[in-house]
Structure formats: C-alpha cells, structure tokens
C-alpha positions as CSV (number, residue, x, y, z in Angstrom):
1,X,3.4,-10.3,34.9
2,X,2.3,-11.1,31.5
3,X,3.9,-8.1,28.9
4,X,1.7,-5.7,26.8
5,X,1.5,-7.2,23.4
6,X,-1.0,-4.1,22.1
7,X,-2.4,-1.0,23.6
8,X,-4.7,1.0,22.7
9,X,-5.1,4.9,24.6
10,X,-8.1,7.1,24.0
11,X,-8.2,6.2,20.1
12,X,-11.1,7.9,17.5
13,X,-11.6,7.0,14.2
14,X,-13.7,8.9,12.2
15,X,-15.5,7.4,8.5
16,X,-16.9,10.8,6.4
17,X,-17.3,12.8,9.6
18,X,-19.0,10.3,11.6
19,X,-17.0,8.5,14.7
20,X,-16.7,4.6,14.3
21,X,-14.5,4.1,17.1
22,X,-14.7,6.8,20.0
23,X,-12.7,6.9,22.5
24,X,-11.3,3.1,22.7
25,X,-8.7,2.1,25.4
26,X,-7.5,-1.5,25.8
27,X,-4.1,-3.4,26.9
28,X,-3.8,-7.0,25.4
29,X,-0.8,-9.3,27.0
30,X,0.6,-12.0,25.7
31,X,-0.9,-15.0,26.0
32,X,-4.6,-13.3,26.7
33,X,-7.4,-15.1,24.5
34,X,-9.7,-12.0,24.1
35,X,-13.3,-12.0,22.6
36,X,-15.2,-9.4,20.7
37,X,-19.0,-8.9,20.5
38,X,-21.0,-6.1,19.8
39,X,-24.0,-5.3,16.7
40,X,-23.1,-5.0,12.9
41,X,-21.4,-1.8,12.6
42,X,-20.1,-1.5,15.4
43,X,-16.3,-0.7,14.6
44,X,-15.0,-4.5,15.0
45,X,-13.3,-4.8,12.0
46,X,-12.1,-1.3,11.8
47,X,-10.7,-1.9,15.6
48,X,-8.6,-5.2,14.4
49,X,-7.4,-2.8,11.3
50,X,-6.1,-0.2,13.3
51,X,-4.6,-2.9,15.8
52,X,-2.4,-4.1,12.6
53,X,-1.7,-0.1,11.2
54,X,-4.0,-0.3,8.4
55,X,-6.3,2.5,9.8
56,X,-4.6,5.3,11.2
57,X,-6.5,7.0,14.2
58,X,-7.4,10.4,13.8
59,X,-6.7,11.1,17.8
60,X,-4.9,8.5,20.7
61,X,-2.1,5.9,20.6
62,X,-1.7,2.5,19.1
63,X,1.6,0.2,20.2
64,X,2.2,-3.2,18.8
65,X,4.8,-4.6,20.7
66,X,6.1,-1.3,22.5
67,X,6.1,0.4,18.8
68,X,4.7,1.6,15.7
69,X,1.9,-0.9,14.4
70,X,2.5,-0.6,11.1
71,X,6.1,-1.7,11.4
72,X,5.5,-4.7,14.1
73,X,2.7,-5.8,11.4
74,X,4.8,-8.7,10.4
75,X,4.7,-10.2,14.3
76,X,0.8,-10.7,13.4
77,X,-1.0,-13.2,12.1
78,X,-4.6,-12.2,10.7
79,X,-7.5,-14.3,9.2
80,X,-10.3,-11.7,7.5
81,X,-13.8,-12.5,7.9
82,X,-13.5,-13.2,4.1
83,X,-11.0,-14.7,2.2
84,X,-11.8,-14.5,-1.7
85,X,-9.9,-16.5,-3.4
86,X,-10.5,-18.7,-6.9
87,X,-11.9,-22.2,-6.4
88,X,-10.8,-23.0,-9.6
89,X,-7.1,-22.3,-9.4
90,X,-4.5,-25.1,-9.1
91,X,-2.9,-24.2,-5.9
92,X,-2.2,-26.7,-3.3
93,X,-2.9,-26.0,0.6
94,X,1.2,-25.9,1.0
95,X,1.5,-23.4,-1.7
96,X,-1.2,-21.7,-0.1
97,X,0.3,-21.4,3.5
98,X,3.7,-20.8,1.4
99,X,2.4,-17.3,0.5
100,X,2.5,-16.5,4.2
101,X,6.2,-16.4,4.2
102,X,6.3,-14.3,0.9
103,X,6.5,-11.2,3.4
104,X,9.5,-12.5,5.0
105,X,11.6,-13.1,2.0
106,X,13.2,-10.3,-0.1
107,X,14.0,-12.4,-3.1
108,X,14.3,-15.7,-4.4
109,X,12.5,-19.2,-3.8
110,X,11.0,-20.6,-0.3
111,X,13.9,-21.7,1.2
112,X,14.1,-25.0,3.5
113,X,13.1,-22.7,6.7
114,X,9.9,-21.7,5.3
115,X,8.8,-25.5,4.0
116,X,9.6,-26.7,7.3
117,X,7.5,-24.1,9.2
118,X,4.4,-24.4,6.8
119,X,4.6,-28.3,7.4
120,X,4.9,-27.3,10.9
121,X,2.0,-25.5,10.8
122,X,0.0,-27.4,8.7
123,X,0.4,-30.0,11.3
124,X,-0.7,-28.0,14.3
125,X,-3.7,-27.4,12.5
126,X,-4.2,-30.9,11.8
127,X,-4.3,-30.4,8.0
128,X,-0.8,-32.1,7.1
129,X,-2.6,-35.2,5.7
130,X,-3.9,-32.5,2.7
131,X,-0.8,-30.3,2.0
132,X,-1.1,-31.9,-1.7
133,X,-4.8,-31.1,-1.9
134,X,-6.1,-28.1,-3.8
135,X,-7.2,-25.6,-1.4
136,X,-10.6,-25.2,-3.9
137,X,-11.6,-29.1,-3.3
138,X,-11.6,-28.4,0.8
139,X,-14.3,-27.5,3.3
140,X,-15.0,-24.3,4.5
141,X,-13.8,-25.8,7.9
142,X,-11.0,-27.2,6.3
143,X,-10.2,-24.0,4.2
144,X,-10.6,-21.9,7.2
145,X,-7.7,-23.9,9.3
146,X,-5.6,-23.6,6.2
147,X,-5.6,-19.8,6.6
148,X,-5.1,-19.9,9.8
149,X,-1.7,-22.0,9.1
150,X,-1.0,-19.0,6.4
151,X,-1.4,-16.6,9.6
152,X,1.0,-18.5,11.7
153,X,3.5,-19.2,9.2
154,X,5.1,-16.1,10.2
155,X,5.6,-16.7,13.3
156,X,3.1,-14.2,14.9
157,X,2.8,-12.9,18.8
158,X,-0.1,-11.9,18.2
159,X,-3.4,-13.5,16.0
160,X,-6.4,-11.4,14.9
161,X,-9.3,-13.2,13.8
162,X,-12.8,-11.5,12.1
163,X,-15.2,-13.8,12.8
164,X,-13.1,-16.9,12.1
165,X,-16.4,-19.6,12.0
166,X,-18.7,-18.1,9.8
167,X,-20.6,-20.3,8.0
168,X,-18.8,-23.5,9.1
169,X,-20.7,-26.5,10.7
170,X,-21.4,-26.3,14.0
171,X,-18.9,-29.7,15.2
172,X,-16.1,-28.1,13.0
173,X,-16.3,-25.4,14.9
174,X,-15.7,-27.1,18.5
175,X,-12.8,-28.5,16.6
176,X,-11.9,-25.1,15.1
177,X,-11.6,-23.9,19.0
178,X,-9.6,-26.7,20.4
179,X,-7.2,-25.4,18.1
180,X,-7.4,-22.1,19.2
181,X,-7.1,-22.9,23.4
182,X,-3.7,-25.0,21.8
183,X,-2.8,-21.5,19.9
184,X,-3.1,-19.7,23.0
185,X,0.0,-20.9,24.8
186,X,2.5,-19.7,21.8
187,X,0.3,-16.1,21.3
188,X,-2.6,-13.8,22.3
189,X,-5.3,-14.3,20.6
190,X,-7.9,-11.6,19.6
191,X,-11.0,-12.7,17.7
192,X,-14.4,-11.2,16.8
193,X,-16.7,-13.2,16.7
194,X,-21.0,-13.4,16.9
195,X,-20.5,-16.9,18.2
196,X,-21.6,-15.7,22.0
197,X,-21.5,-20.0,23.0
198,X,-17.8,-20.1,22.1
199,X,-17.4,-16.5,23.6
200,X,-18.8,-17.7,26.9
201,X,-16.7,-21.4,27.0
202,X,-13.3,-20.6,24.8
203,X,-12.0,-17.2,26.1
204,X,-10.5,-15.7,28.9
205,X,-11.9,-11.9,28.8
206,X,-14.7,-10.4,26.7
207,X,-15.7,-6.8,25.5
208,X,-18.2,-5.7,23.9
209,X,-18.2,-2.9,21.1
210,X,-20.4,-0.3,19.4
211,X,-18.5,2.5,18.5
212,X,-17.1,2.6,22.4
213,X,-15.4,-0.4,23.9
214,X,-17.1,-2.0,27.2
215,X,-14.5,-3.6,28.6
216,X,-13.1,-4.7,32.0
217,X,-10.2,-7.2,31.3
218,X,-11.9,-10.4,32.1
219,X,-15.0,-11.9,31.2
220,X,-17.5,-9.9,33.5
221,X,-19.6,-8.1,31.5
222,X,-22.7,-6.1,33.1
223,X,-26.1,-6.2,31.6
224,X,-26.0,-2.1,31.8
225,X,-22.5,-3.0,29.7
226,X,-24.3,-5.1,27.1
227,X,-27.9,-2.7,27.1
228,X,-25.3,0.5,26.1
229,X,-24.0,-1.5,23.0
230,X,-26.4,-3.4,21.7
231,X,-29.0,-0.7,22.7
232,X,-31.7,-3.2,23.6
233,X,-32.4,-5.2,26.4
234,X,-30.4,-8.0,27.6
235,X,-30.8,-10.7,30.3
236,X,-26.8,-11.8,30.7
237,X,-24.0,-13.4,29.3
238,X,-22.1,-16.5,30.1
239,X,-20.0,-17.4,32.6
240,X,-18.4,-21.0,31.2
241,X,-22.2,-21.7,30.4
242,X,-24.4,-20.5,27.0
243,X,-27.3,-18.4,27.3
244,X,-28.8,-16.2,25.4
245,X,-28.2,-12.3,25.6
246,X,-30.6,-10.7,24.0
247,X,-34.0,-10.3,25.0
248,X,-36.8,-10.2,22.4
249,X,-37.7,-6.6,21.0
C-alpha cells in the first residue's frame, strides 16, 4: 500500500473572520497525481500553502510526511502560479535552478553535488541544451519547466503546482504534461489547475474545491459534487475524454 505523503483532518482557515477553507480532509500517497478544480476564491492556493506550513490552520491537523509541515517543507518542491522575477537580469537558467539548492546549503559555494543535480534536472525537463541561456530571453513554456527544475532540485517527495500552464501555448502544454506523467513515478504530484482537458486525461484522482473539498480519492466526481462548488449547473466531467463542465448561466 502506497504511504501517506500529506494528510489533512478536519482543517479551517479563517481570512478576517470569514472561513476560506472549512472543514477540509484529504490523504495524498506517494506517487498519486492529484488535480484541483474549483471557482476563483475558492481556497486553492491557500490549501497548497497550508500543505507546505505557510498558513497555519486555525482548527484540524496537517502532516507532511508523518510530521510537522513546516519542518518537512524542504521535501517539497513548489512552482507558484506567479513567479516575478526581472527579465532583464543576467542570470542563466543553471544559476537559476542553482538557487533551489541555496536551502540545502548552510554556507559556502554550490558544491559538485548540487551542479550535478541541477544538470540532472535540467535534463529531465528537457532544458539542458539552454543551461547557458538567460532565463529572461526564454518562453514562458520554457521558463515555466525551468522552475519546475528549481522545484526538483531539492529532491522533493512531494510537488505542488498553482496552476502550472497559465498562459502557455496550448502544444507546450501537452509537452509540459508528458513531463509531469514522467514526474509521477519519482513523487506525488498535487496541482491546481483550471485546465479541466488536462484534469480529465493527465491525473489519477480529482477534487474539486470552494471553501469545502469534494473529494473521493479517484477521479469520480458527481455533478451534485461539481453543482455544490461551482454553485451553477453542470453537465459532467471527464473520464479520459474532455467535455465541458459547466452549463451556460
């Protein structure tokens, strides 16, 4: 049986009085390639913060790895839906994936370890050929796999993504997933996403979030599920085939 990589037990979070996550429960094992969906506002983001112990619950539990989330952070990887960074400045996409392993170092320079795992990296993402490239003269395809190599530089168990394919093109993104299936054998994967065709096709189990977590650890989802989220009507989502959700209203 695969082991429980995070757990969360009857957990509220509460943003100037209101609730923006009430009552969530959900067990992620390793391996499990889990999808996200729900309206804007929903809690998504806040859920993937307090998975990593940036948001502390106001009630419930949260275990990474059989402990405290906010000292198992460094076994997981996370791409934000935004990463700002300067076009302009001169750092290469090595230097950039470097950076990940500046949390794993106490002092000194990158040692030989941590070249050898960002090449590693850079490989399995198949961005290698532009290690030497500044990172502000790439794609946002192309910039987006390079943060994923900065996630898995450290060797994560787990990998959150926050809507990892906004705004790229819609054939980088079909690349951007075969990646991810690949990812799946060394980690689970958890990744919000509005992306309902690569929802259907790429993961293993869905759930669906507004506030409270619809969830029943696969990818069968009820319209009655989908109708209490998104508070509109829905016809049905995928099986392995995409359709639309959401009826007109």
């Amino acid at each position: 049986m695969k082991s429980e990589v995070i757990g969360l037990r009857d957990v509220w979070v509460y943003h100037d009085g209101l609730p923006v996550l009430e009552d969530v429960t959900i067990s992620i094992r390793s391996h499990d390639f889990l999808g996200i969906i729900g309206p804007n506002g929903g809690g998504k983001t806040t859920l993937l913060k307090v998975m990593l112990g940036l948001i502390t619950p106001e009630r419930g539990e949260v275990k990474v790895l059989g402990g405290d989330p906010e000292g198992n952070r460094r076994h997981i990887g996370y791409v934000p839906q935004h990463s700002p960074f300067d076009h302009d400045f001169p750092i290469s996409v090595m230097d950039v994936v470097l950076t990940g392993r500046a949390g794993q170092r106490l002092f000194g320079r990158y040692s030989d370890q941590d070249r050898k795992l960002a090449h590693d990296t850079l490989k399995m993402v198949d961005m290698l050929p532009f290690a030497k490239r500044q990172i502000g003269k790439l794609s946002g395809g192309e910039r987006q796999r390079v943060f994923i190599a900065r996630a898995l530089v450290t060797e994560p168990e787990v990998l959150l993504l926050d809507e990892p394919t906004a705004g790229i093109d819609a054939h980088i993104q079909t690349e951007f997933y075969e990646i991810l299936k690949k990812l799946k054998e060394k980690m689970a994967i958890v990744m919000v996403s509005h992306d309902l065709t690569a929802i259907s096709i790429y993961v293993d189990k869905i759930a669906c979030l507004n506030r409270r977590l619809f969830y029943h650890n696969s990818k069968e989802l009820t319209s009655d599920d989908l109708e209490a989220a998104y508070q509109c009507p829905v016809e049905f989502i995928a099986h392995g085939l995409p359709h639309r959700v959401l009826k007109e209203h």
